[in-house]
N, C-alpha and C positions, 0 to 999 in steps of 0.2 A: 142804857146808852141811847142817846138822841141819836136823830138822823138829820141830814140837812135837806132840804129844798122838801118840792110838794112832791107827793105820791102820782104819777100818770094812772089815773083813775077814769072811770066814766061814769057820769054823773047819774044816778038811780037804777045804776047796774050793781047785784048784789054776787053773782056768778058770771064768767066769760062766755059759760052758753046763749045767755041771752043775749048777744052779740050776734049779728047774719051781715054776711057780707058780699057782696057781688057783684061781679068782673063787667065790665065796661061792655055791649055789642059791638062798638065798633072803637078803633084808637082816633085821637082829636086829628092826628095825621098821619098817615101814610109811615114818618120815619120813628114816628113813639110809638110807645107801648099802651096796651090799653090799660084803663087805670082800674084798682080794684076801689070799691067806696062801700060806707055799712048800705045796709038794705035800710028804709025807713021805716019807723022815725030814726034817724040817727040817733045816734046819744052822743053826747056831749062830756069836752073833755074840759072840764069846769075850772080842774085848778091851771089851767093855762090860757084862760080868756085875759087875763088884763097881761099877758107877758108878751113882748113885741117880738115878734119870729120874723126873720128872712132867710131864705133858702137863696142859694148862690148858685147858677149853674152854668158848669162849663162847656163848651160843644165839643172837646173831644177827651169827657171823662166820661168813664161808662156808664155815672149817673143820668147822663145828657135827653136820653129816653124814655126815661121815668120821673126825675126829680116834680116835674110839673104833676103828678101825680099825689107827693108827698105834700103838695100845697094847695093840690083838690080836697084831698082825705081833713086837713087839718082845716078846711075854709068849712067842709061839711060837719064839723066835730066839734063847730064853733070857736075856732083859734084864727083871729085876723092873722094872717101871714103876708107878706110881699113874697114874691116871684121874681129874682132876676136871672137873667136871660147874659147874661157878659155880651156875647155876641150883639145882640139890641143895641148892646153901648160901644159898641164900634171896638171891641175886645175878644179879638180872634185867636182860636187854636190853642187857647190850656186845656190839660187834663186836669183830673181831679186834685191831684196838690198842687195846685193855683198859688199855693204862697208860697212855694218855693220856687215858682219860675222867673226869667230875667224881667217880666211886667210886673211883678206883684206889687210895686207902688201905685201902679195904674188901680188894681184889684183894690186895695188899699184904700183907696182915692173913692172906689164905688162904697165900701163898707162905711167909710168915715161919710159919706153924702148920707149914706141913708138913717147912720145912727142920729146924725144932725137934723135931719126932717121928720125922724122918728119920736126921739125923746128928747121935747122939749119941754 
């Protein structure tokens, strides 16, 4: 039996031990978290460089103090990501199921801007 999509791999890694990873000194600010990232050289997560990633983050889901982390880790692992910030775009106060609250055509409105500036 087939499988679908690509394996989350990294690229000239043959075992997970060779993988080192290590926690940020300090956090980018005072209200996040510090981020963890591999140790250098990074490795690279090969079968996801041509695939367009955004990370959507909202200020009061519990993601709100890491997610910018999830898009440090994948910027060093060689995966271009966007970072939004809702809040940056004048999109105040969802938690993390943002598509079920009374704005989510606003939400909406931010996913359809960027799939259109994305993949054209």
């Amino acid at each position: 039996m087939g499988h679908c999509g690509r394996a989350l791999t990294y690229g000239g890694v043959a075992n997970a031990s060779e993988l080192a990873f290590a926690e940020q000194e300090k956090a980018d600010s005072p209200d996040l978290m510090k981020c963890w990232r591999q140790k250098e050289p990074a490795r690279q997560l090969t079968n996801l460089h041509n695939i367009p990633v955004v990370i959507i983050s909202s200020e009061a889901s519990y993601h709100a103090s890491y997610d910018h982390c999830t898009a440090q880790y994948l910027a060093q692992a060689g995966v271009k990501n966007s970072f939004i910030r809702l809040a940056d775009r004048g999109i105040r106060g969802n938690g993390h199921m943002m598509m079920l609250e009374k704005n989510n055509l606003q939400i909406a409105a931010v996913i359809a801007d960027w799939l259109g500036n994305t993949l054209h």
